[in-house]
VEXVOVO-741062 format. One record per residue (C-alpha): x, y, z. Coordinates in nm, 3 decimals, always signed. Example, Ala and Ser with C-alpha at 12.3 -4.5 7.8 and 13.67 -1.06 7.14 Angstrom:
+1.230,-0.450,+0.780
+1.367,-0.106,+0.714
***
This chain:
+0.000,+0.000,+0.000
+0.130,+0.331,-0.044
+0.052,+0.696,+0.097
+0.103,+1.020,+0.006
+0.319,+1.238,+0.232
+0.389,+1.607,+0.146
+0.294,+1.960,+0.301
+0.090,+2.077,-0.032
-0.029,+1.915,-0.385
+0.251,+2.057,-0.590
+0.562,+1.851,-0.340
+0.364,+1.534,-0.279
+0.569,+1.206,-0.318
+0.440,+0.852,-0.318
+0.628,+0.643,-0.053
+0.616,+0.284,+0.106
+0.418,+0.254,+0.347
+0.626,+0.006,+0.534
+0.907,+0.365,+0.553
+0.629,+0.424,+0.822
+0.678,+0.148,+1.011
+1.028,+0.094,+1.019
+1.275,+0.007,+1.309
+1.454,+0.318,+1.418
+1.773,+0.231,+1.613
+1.956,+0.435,+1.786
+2.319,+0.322,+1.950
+2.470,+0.408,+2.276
+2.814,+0.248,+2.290
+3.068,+0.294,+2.593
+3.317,+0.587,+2.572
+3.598,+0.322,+2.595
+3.525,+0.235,+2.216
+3.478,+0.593,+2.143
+3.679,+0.533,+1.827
+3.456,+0.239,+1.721
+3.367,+0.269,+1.364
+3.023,+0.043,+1.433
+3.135,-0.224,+1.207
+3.008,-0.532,+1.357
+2.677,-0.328,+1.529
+2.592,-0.238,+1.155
+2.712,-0.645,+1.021
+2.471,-0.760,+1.292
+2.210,-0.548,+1.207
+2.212,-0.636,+0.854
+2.250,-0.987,+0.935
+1.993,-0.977,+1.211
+2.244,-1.125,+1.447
+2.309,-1.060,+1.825
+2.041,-0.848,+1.987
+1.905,-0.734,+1.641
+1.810,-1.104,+1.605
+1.455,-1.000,+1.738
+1.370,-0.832,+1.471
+1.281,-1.006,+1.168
+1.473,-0.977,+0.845
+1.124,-0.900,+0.633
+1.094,-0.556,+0.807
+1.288,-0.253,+0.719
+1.547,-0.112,+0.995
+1.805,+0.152,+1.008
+2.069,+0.301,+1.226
+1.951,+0.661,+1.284
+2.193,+0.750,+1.564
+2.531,+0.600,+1.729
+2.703,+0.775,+2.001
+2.904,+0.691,+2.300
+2.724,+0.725,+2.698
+3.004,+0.994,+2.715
+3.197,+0.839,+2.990
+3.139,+0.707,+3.353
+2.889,+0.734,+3.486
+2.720,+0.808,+3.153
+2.658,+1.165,+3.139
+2.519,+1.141,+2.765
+2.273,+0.900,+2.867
+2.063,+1.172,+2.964
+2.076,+1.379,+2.665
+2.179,+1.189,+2.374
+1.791,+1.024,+2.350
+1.664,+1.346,+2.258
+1.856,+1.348,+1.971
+1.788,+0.974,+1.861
+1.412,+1.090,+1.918
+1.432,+1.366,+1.684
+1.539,+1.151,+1.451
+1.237,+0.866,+1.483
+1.416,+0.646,+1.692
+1.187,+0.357,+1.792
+1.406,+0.184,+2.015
+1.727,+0.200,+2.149
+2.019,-0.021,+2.196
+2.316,-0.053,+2.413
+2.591,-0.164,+2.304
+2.788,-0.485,+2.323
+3.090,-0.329,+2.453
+2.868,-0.196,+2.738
+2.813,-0.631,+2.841
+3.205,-0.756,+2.733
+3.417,-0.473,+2.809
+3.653,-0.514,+3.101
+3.493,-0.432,+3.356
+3.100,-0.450,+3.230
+2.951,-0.108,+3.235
+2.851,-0.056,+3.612
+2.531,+0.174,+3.501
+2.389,-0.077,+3.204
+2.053,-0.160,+3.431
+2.046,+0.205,+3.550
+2.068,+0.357,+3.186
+1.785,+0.108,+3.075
+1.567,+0.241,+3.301
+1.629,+0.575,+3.324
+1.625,+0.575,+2.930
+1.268,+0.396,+2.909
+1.144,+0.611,+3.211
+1.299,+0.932,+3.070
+1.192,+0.876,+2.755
+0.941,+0.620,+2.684
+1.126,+0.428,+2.418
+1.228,+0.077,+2.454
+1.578,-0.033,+2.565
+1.730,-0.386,+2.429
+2.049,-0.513,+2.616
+2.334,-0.515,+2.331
+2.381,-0.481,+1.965
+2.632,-0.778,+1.785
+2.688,-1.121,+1.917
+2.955,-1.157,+2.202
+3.281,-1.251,+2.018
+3.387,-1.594,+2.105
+3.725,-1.481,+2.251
+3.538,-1.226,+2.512
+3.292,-1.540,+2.617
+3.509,-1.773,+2.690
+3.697,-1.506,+2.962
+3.380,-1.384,+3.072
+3.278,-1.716,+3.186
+3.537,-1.766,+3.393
+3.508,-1.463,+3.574
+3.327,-1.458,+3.889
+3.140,-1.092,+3.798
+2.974,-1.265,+3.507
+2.738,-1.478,+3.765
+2.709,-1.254,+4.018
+2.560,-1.008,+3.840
+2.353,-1.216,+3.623
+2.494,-1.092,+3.313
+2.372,-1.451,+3.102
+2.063,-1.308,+3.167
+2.128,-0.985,+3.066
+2.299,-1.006,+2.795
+2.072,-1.342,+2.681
+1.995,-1.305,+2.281
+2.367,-1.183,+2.279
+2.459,-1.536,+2.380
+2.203,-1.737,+2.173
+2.424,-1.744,+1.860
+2.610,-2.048,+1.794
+3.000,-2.058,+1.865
+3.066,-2.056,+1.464
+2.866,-1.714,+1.465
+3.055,-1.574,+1.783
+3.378,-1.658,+1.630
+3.285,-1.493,+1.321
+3.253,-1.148,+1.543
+3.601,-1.180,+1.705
***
């Protein structure tokens, strides 16, 4: 089906109407990875891998904003929505690093609330698949059970070890 979008007769333009109904992600990665070119967030997206694995590969999604939390204890958290919102964002992600850096992001519960409180969109927990390399530390580590991060992090982990490896 298509609609007809335009402010008068003369600009009108015939578009999709799926366009309308599209996934609108915006990214909050940790300020550790500042330099992060996105690579494997925007791989797994288009792959519908990792977290973007809910969303099926018949609908339409896009990247509309990627920034970093701005550094402990995430001072951009509270701002940087309002720009992803501007720009359509219909859900928000954060970030892989935020679950497998060294240590895991302190605030990661905190700025999923906040954000969904704050700003009424939905948070999901990470954005690629764990690389393999990361997991098998991470389970080693005490921190990973005691703060339930399996849980957490869960359709991070659901990819099979040939996937994960693929993302180291």
């Amino acid at each position: 089906m298509w609609k007809v979008t335009g402010r008068n007769s003369q600009k009108q333009t015939k578009t999709p109407e799926s366009v309308f109904e599209m996934i609108r992600i915006g990214i909050i990665i940790c300020a550790r990875y500042g330099n992060c070119g996105g690579g494997k967030c925007f791989r797994a997206l288009r792959e519908r891998r990792g977290a973007f694995s809910i969303y099926p590969a018949s609908e339409p999604a896009e990247i509309i904003g990627y920034s970093t939390c701005g550094g402990c204890p995430g001072g951009n958290v509270e701002h940087v929505p309002t720009e992803f919102k501007k720009n359509g964002a219909t859900v928000i992600h954060l970030a892989t690093g935020l679950v497998v850096g060294y240590p895991p992001c302190p605030n990661i519960r905190r700025f999923k609330t906040f954000i969904e409180t704050a700003y009424g969109l939905p948070v999901v927990i990470g954005t690629h698949p764990i690389p393999l390399t990361y997991m098998k530390i991470h389970e080693s580590l005490p921190f990973w059970q005691d703060n339930d991060m399996a849980n957490l992090a869960k359709p991070l982990l659901e990819e099979s070890s040939e996937i994960k490896a693929a993302y180291n």
